[in-house]
C-alpha positions in Angstrom: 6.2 -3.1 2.7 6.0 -6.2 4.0 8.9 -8.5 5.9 8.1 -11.6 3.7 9.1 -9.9 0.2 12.2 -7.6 1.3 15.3 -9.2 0.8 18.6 -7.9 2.5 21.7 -8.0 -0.2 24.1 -6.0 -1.7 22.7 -3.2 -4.3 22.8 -4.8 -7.8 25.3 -3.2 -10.5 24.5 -0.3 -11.9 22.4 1.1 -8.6 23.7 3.4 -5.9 24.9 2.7 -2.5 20.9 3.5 -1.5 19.6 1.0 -4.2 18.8 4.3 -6.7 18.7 3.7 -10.4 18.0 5.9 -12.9 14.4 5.5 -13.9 15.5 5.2 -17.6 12.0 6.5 -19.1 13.4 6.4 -23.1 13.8 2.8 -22.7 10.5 2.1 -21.8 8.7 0.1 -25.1 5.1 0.9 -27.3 4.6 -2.5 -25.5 5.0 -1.2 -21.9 3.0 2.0 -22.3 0.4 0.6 -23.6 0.3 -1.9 -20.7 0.4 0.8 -18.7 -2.6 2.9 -20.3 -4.5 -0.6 -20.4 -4.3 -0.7 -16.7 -4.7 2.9 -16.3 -8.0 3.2 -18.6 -9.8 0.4 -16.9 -8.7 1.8 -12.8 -9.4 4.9 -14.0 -13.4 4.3 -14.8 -14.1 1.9 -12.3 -12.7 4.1 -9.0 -15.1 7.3 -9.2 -17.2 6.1 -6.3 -14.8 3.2 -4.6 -12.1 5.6 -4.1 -11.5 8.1 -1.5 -11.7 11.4 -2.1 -7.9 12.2 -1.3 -6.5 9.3 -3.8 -8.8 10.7 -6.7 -8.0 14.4 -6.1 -4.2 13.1 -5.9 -4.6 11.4 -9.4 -6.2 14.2 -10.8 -3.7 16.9 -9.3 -0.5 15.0 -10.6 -1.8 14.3 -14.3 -1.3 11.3 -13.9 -3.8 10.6 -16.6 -1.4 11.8 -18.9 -1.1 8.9 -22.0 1.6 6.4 -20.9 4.0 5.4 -18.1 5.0 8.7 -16.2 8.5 10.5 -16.0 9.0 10.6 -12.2 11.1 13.8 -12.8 8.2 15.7 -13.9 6.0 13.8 -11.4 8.4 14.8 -8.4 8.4 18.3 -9.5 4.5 18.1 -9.3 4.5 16.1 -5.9 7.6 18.1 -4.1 5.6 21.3 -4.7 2.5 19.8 -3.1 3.5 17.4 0.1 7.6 17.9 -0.2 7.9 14.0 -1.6 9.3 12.8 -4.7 9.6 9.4 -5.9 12.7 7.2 -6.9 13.6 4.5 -8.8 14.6 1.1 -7.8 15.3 -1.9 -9.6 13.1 -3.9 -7.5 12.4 -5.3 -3.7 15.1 -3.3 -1.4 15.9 -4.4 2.1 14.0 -2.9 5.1 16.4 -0.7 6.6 16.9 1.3 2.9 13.1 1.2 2.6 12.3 3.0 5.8 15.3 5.5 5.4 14.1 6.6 2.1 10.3 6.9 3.6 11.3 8.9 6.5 13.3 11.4 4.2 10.1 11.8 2.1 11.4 9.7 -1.0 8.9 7.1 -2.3 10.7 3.9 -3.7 9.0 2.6 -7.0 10.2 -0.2 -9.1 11.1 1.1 -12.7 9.4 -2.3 -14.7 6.3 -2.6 -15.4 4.3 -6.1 -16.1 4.3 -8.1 -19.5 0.3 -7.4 -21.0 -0.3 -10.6 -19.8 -0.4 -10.7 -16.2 -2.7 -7.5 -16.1 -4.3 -8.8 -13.3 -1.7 -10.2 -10.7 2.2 -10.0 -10.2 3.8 -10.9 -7.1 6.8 -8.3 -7.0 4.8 -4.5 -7.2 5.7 -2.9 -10.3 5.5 0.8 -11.4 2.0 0.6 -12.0 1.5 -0.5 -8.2 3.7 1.5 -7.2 2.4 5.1 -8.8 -0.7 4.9 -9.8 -1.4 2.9 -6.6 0.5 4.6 -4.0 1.6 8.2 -5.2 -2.1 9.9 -5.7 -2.2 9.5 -1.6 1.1 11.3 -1.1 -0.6 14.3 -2.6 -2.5 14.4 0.5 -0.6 15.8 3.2 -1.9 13.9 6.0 -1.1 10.9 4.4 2.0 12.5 3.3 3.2 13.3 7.0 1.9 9.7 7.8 3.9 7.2 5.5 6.9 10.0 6.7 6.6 8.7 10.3 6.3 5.2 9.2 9.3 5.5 7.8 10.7 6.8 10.6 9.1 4.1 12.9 10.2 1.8 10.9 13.5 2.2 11.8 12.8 2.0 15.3 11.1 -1.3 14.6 14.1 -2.7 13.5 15.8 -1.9 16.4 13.1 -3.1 18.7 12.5 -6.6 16.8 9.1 -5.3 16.1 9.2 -5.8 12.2 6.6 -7.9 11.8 4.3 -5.9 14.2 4.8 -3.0 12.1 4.8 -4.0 8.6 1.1 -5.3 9.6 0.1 -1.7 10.0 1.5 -0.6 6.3 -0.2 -3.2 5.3 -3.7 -3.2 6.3 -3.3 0.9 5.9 -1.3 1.4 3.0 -1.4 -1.3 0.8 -5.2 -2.4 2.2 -6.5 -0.1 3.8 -10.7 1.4 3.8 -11.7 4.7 5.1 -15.6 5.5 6.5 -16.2 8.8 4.3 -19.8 10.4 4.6 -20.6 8.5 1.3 -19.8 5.1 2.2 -16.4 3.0 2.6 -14.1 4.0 0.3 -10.6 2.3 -0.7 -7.4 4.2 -0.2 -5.0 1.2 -0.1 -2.3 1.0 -2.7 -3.0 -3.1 -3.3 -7.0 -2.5 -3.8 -6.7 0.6 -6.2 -4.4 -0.6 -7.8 -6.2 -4.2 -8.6 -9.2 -4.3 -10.8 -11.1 -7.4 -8.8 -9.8 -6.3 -5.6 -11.2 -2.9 -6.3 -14.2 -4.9 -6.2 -14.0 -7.2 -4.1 -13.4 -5.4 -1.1 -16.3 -3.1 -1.4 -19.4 -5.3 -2.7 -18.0 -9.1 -2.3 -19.8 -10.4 1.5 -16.7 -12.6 2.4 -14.6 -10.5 4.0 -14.7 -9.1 7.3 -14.7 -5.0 7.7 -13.4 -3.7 11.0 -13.1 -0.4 12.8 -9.3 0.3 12.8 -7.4 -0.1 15.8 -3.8 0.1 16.0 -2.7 -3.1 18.7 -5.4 -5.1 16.8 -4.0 -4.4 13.5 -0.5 -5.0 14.7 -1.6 -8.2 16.0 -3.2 -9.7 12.6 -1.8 -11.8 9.9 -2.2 -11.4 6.6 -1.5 -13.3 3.1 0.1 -11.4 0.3 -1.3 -14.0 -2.6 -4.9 -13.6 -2.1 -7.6 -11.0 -1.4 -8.3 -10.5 2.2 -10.3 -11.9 4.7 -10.2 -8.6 6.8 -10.1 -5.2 5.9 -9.8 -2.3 8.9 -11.5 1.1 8.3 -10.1 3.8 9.4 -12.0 6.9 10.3 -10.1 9.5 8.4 -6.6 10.4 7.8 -6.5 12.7 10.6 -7.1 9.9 13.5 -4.6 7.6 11.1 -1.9 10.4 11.4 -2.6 11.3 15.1 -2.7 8.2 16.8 0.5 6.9 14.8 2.4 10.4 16.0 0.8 10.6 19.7 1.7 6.6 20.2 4.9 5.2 21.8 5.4 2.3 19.8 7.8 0.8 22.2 5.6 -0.4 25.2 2.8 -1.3 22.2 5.0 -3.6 20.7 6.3 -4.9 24.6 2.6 -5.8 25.3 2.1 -7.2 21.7 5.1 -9.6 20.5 4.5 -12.0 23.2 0.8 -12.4 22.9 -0.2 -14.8 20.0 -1.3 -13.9 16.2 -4.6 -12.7 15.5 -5.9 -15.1 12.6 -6.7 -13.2 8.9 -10.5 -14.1 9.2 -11.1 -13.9 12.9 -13.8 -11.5 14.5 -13.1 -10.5 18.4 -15.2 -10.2 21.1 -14.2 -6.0 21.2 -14.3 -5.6 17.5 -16.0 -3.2 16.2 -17.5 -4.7 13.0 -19.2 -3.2 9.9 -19.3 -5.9 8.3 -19.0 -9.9 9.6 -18.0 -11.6 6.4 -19.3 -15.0 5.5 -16.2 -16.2 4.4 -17.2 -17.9 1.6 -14.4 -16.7 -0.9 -11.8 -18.5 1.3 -13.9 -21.7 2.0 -14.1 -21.9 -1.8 -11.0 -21.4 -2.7 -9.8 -23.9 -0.1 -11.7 -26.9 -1.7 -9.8 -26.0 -5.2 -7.8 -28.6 -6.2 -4.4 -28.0 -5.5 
């Protein structure tokens, strides 16, 4: 989720009143699953070793390996019985407030298109493959499970406060971005890098980017870019501390200390960081002398 993408109109024809379509799985072309078991085949054998524990054991555990682009009637079945989610379709970006309301009520919103064979490696507006083979194997786990739940749920609250921006930082340097310290190394659980076959690399090996102990104001505080890899990444100690501090902390005096203090630039290091890593930067710098 991120403020920049969600747009805030009237459901298209043929949705629901909460931006629901059928997913409409016969309709799906040769073309598109073989796009889909193209992207599938090549995540699949680089992310033993990159990915978490918890999103591995989640791709195994809803068969999501399974040839083609999954029924999410079958895959809700699997996921209700596991962490009590299920995932919908929608026809594409929905507005905040119908985001958040479907997370808090355990309902993950995926788009029901998936991308033409060539643009394997980027597309602006997430598509089913972002969406489940990036995002569902982590609501298998239920830590994360119970975590994107309270998002949701804060979420709303966010709107309330003004706070949207504040908060949609958090998804996305947890959710869509997001490294965890497990006794084997940094691993990726975000949606965006496990999803993404150079990210995937990228944000492990590459020595550009910046890799910093999580901590919730400074997160909250940081810009980001959404056409780009990043220039920080925050590593988060487990899912446990990820799901306690966002259910022990009032958001509202976080976000009164926060909105008034200025932006935290996407490369920066601070004095009180706690780096693993202080990234050269050079991915940036080189991409900033490309002609335009």
């Amino acid at each position: 989720m991120a403020e920049e993408t969600h747009i805030d109109t009237r459901p298209p024809e043929g949705a629901n009143p909460d931006w629901t379509v059928p997913q409409d799985w016969s309709a799906y072309s040769e073309t598109d699953h073989r796009t889909w078991d193209t992207l599938f085949a090549r995540q699949a054998k680089l992310l033993p070793g990159r990915a978490s524990q918890s999103y591995l054991r989640g791709l195994d555990v809803l068969k999501l390996s399974k040839p083609g682009i999954p029924d999410f009637e079958e895959l809700s079945d699997r996921l209700m019985a596991l962490t009590g989610w299920q995932v919908v379709a929608v026809p594409g970006l929905v507005p905040d407030d119908v985001f958040f309301d479907h997370m808090a009520n355990r309902r993950f919103v995926a788009g029901n298109f998936i991308r033409r064979p060539d643009q394997l490696d980027y597309l602006q507006e997430p598509d089913v493959f972002h969406d489940v083979f990036g995002h569902v194997p982590m609501l298998a786990d239920p830590r994360f499970a119970d975590y994107l739940e309270a998002y949701g749920r804060g979420g709303l609250r966010a709107l309330e406060l003004g706070a949207l921006k504040q908060l949609a930082r958090l998804y996305w340097y947890t959710v869509e971005f997001g490294l965890i310290d497990e006794p084997e190394g940094l691993r990726i659980y975000g949606s965006g890098i496990v999803s993404s076959y150079s990210e995937s690399t990228f944000a492990l090996d590459d020595p550009s980017p910046n890799r910093i102990r999580f901590d919730l104001e400074r997160v909250m505080r940081t810009d980001y870019r959404i056409d780009d890899f990043q220039q920080s990444y925050f590593v988060i100690p487990s899912f446990d501390e990820l799901l306690r501090v966002t259910i022990e902390t009032d958001f509202e005096p976080v976000y009164e200390r926060i909105v008034g203090k200025p932006d935290i630039a996407i490369d920066a290091i601070l004095p009180e960081d706690d780096v693993i890593t202080r990234g050269t930067q050079r991915y940036a710098r080189e991409k900033a002398a490309e002609p335009a």
